[in-house]
N, C-alpha and C positions, 0 to 999 in steps of 0.2 A: 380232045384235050381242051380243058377250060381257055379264053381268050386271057393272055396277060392287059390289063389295063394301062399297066407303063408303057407300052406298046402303042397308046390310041396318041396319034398325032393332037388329038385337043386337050389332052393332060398338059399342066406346067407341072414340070418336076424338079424338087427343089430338096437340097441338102442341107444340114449344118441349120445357122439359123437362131436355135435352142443358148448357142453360147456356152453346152456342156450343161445347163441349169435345164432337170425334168421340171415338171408342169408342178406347181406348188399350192398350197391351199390360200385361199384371198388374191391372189394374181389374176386372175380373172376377172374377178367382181373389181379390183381398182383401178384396172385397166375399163374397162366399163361403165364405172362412174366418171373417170376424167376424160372419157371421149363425151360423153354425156352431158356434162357438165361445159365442155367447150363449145357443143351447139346451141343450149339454152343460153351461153355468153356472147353468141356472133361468132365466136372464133375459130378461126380453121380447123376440123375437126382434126385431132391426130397430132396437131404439131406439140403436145406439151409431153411427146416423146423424144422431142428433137429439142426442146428447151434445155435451159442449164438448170435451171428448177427441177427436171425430171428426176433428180437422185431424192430431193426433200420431197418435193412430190411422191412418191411411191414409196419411199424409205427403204432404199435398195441402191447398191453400187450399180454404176453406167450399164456395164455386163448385163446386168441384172433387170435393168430397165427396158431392154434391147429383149432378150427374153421374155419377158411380160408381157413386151408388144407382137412379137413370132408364136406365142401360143395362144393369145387372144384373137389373132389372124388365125391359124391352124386350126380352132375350134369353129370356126364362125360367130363365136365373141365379138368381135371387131369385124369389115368388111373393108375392102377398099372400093371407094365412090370415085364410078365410070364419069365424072363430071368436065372430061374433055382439053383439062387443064394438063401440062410434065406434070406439074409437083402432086405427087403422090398423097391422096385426103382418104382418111378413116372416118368409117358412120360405124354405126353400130349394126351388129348382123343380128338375123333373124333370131339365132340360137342364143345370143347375147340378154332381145329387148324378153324371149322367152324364162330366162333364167331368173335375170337381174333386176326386169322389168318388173311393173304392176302384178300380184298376183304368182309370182312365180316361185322361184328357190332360191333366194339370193345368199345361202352358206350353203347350197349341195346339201341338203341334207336327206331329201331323197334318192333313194337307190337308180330310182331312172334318171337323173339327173347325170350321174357317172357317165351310164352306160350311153345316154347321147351324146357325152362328151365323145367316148372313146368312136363312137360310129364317125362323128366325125371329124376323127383323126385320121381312123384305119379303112375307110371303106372307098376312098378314092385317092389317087394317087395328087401332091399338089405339096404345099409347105412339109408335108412328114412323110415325105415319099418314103423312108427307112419304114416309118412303119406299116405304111400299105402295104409294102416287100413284106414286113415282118408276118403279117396276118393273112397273108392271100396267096404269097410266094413259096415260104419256108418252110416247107412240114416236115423237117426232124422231128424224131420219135423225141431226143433228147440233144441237148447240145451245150455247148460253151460259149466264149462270147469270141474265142479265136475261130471257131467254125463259122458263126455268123458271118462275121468279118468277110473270110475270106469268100462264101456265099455271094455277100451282099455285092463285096466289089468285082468278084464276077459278074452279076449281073450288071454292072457299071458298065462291066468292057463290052459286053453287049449291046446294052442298049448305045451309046457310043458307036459301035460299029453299025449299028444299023441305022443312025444318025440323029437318034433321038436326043443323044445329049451334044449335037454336035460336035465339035472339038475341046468342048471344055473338060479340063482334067481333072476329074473327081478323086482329093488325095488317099492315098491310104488314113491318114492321121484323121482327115474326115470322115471318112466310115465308120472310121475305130473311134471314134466320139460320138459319131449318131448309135450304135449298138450299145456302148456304155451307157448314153442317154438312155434308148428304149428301155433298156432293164432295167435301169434305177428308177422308172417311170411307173411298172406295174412289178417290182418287185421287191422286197421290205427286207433288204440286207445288201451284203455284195462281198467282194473285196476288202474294201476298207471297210471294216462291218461299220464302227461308230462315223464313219462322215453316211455312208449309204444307209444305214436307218435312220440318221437325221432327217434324209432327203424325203427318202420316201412316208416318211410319218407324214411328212407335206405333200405327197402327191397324194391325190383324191385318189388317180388311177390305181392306185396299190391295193385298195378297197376292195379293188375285182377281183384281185387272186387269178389272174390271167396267168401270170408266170411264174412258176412254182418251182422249188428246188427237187432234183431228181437224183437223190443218193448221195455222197461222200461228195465235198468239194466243189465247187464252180461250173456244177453242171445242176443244165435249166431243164424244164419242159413246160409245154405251151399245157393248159388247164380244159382242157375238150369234155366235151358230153353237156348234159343239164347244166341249165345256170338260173338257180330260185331266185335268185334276188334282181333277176330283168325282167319287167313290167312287159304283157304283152301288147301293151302300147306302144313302147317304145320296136318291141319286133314289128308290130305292124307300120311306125312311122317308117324305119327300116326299108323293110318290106317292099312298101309302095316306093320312097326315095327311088331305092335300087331300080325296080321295074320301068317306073316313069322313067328314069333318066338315061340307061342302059337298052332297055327293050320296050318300047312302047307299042311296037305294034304284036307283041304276041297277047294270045288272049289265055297260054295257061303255062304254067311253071311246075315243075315235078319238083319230088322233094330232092330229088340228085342233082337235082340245076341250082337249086336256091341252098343245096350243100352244099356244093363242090365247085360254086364258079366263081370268079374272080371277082371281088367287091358285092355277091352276095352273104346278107343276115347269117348263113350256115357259116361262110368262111371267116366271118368279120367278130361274129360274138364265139366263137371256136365253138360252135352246136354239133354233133353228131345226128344221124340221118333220122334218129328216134323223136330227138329232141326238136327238129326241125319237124317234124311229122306232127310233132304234140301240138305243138303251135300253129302251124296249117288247121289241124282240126278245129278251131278255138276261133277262128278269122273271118267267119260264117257270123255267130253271132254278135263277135266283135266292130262289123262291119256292116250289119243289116243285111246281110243276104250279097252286099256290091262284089263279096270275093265268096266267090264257092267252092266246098273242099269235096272231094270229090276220089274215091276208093275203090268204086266197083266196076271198075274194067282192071283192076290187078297192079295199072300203076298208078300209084298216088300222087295227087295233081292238085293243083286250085285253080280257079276258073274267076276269070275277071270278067264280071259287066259292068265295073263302075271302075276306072283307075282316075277316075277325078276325086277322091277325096283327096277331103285337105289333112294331111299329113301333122302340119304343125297345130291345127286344133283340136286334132287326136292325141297329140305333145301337150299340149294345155292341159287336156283332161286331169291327167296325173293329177297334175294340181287343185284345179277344181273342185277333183273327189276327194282331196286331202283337208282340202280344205272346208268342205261341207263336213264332211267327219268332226271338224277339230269344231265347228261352231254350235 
């Protein structure tokens, strides 16, 4: 049975947060520039979320400012700097100076841009732990948002019991607002149809078609199989993340492990075992020979001689090639 990763004692697992606001379109990039903007000014990076300026600054009610700041953290947008100090300083994170930075996508307007957002939402457990549950945990064929619920705060009482959340009480009201969160996140209606396609016209993540409606009424299903519009860039930044930081000393990965396990590319971008296979074959060349795909002993595997490549300047590329194209 795959390992749950809520489970690893070095996960922070963290609820709520979001303030009931899914990720929106420009929240990113101005949470971004004003952490940006405060180190080229001397000033403590972070705090012009704590300012009273922060509402004219962003042009967004308190709530909302607060939001801004928890999804810019949740991406790696933002980072918090280990600088040895209580008071709590934001730098900007790798996935941020990638996007926003020189050379990169500063409106998302590439496809793979999403899709790194979403990996690193859903692919380790930490600010969006609902949605790690969501992607890695929950495989209903179909479901609602009261079966989530009660799902998700089951696994609450678990992990709880088994001391992971200590004694802290994870409320119902808070599940039942991180679950409405996730679906208004990658799903372009709801309930209140006109406030939830407001929302989600603003979330990027709605782009994916991750969550799809499933027949008559306020039942969902998760969007599995092929996904054309993810760069196999991004599968292999992926790819390597996962490997590196979960398994570094194995040297080969079948296509049922990097399906079916927990914070693996199979679970995380909803791939089925074909789709995941298509992509192993394609990582050979992608990769100069460093990952070898590998078929004829019957079960399909890839073979790692090099897991030091550098991930995020296989993330650059994207760009790069977008860029020579467009000149």
């Amino acid at each position: 049975m795959p390992l749950s990763l809520l489970d690893d004692p070095r996960a922070r697992l963290q609820f709520a947060g979001h303030e009931t606001f899914p990720l929106r379109h420009g929240w990113l990039k101005k949470a971004y520039d004003a952490v940006k903007a405060e180190e080229s000014a001397g000033i403590a990076p972070g705090s012009v979320f704590n300012e009273e300026s922060a509402i004219a600054t962003f042009g967004v009610g308190r709530n909302m400012v607060l939001s801004i700041r928890h999804w810019a953290l949740a991406t790696d947008v933002l980072a918090i700097e280990d600088s040895g100090d209580r008071a709590m300083r934001l730098t900007r994170g790798r996935l941020g100076d990638l996007l926003f930075g020189a050379g990169g996508d500063p409106y998302l307007e590439h496809p793979g841009s999403m899709w790194l957002l979403h990996w690193m939402l859903a692919s380790k457990p930490g600010r969006a732990t609902a949605w790690h549950w969501a992607f890695n945990e929950f495989h209903e064929p179909s479901f609602d948002r009261e079966l989530m619920r009660i799902r998700l705060h089951r696994r609450c009482d678990e992990l709880r019991g088994s001391g992971r959340l200590s004694d802290r009480q994870i409320s119902d009201v808070t599940v039942r607002r991180d679950i409405e969160c996730l679906v208004r996140t990658y799903f372009a209606g709801g309930a209140n149809a006109k406030k939830a396609a407001e929302d989600s016209l603003e979330s990027p993540l709605a782009e994916l078609g991750l969550i799809q409606k499933a027949g008559v009424g306020e039942v969902f299903r998760f969007r599995r199989g092929p996904k054309a519009s993810l760069p196999d860039a991004v599968f292999l930044f992926a790819l390597l993340d996962f490997w590196s930081t979960y398994h570094p000393a194995r040297r080969t990965c079948s296509v049922d492990f990097l399906t079916f396990e927990r914070g693996a590319p199979g679970q995380v971008f909803l791939l089925d075992e074909e789709a995941v296979a298509d992509r192993l074959a394609r990582m050979e060349a992608q990769t100069g020979g460093a990952l070898r795909w590998d078929e004829s002993s019957g079960m399909r595997q890839i073979y790692a001689h090099d897991l030091d490549l550098d991930r995020w300047a296989i993330a650059r590329g994207l760009f790069e090639t977008r860029q020579a194209r467009a000149a």
